[in-house]
Wavefront OBJ file of the C-alpha trace (Angstrom):
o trace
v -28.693 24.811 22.612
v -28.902 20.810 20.730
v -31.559 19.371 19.740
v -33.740 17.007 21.890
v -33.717 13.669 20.414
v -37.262 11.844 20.714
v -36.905 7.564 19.799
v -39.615 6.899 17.996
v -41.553 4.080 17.227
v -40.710 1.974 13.510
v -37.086 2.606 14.415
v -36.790 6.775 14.157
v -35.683 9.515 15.675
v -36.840 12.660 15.851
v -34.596 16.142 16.122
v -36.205 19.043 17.181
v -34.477 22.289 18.374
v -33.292 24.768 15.780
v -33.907 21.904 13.212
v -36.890 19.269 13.249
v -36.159 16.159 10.992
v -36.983 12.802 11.305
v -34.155 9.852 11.034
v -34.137 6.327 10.022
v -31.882 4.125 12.172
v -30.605 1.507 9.502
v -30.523 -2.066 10.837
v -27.624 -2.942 11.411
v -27.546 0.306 14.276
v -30.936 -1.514 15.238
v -29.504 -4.834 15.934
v -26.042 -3.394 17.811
v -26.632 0.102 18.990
v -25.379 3.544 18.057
v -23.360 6.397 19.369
v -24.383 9.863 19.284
v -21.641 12.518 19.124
v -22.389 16.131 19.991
v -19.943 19.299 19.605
v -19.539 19.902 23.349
v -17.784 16.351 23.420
v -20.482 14.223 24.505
v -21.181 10.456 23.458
v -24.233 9.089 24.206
v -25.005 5.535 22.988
v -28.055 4.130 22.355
v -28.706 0.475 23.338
v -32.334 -1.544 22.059
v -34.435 -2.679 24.138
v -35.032 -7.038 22.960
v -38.145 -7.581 21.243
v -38.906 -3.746 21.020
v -38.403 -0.600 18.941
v -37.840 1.694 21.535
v -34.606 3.339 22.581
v -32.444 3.587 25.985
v -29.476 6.317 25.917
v -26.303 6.097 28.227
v -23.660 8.595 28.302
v -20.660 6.993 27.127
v -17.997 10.191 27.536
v -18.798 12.946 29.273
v -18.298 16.299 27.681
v -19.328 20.331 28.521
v -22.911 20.374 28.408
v -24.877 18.701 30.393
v -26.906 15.813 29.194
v -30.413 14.676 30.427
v -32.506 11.607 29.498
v -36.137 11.756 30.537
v -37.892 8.637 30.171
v -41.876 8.624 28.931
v -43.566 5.231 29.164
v -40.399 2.728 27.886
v -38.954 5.163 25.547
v -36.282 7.912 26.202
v -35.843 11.254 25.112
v -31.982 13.527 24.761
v -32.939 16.679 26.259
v -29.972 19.415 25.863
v -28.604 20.921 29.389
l 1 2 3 4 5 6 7 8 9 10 11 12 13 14 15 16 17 18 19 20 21 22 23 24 25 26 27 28 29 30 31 32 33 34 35 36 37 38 39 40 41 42 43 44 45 46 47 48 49 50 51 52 53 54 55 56 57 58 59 60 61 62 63 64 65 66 67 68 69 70 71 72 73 74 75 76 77 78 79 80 81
């Protein structure tokens, strides 16, 4: 099983799973977005939200596992299928 992937306020994101860390995202992945790649094949990018710190995931290819987002407040979450 992945980890779920929590945005975070200030611009972080939080693993949790068989690890827990916390993770910058650097600015310039602030100001254009960022693609997450997990070993199944998946590629989720992330897209910011104007004017906010929070994050919104899309799956950009499709791999093994499936992928869900759930959606607290105007955050999302990467929960692992």
């Amino acid at each position: 099983m992945g980890p779920r992937i929590d945005a975070k306020m200030n611009h972080r994101l939080r693993l949790t799973g068989d690890i827990e860390v916390m993770l910058d995202v650097l600015a310039p992945a602030q100001a254009k977005g960022f693609s997450l790649g997990f070993s199944d094949g998946t590629l989720v990018r992330e897209y910011g939200i104007p004017g906010r710190p929070g994050c919104r995931f899309a799956i950009a290819s499709e791999g093994a596992a499936m992928v869900k987002f759930v959606r607290y407040g105007l955050d999302e979450a990467i929960d692992p299928g």
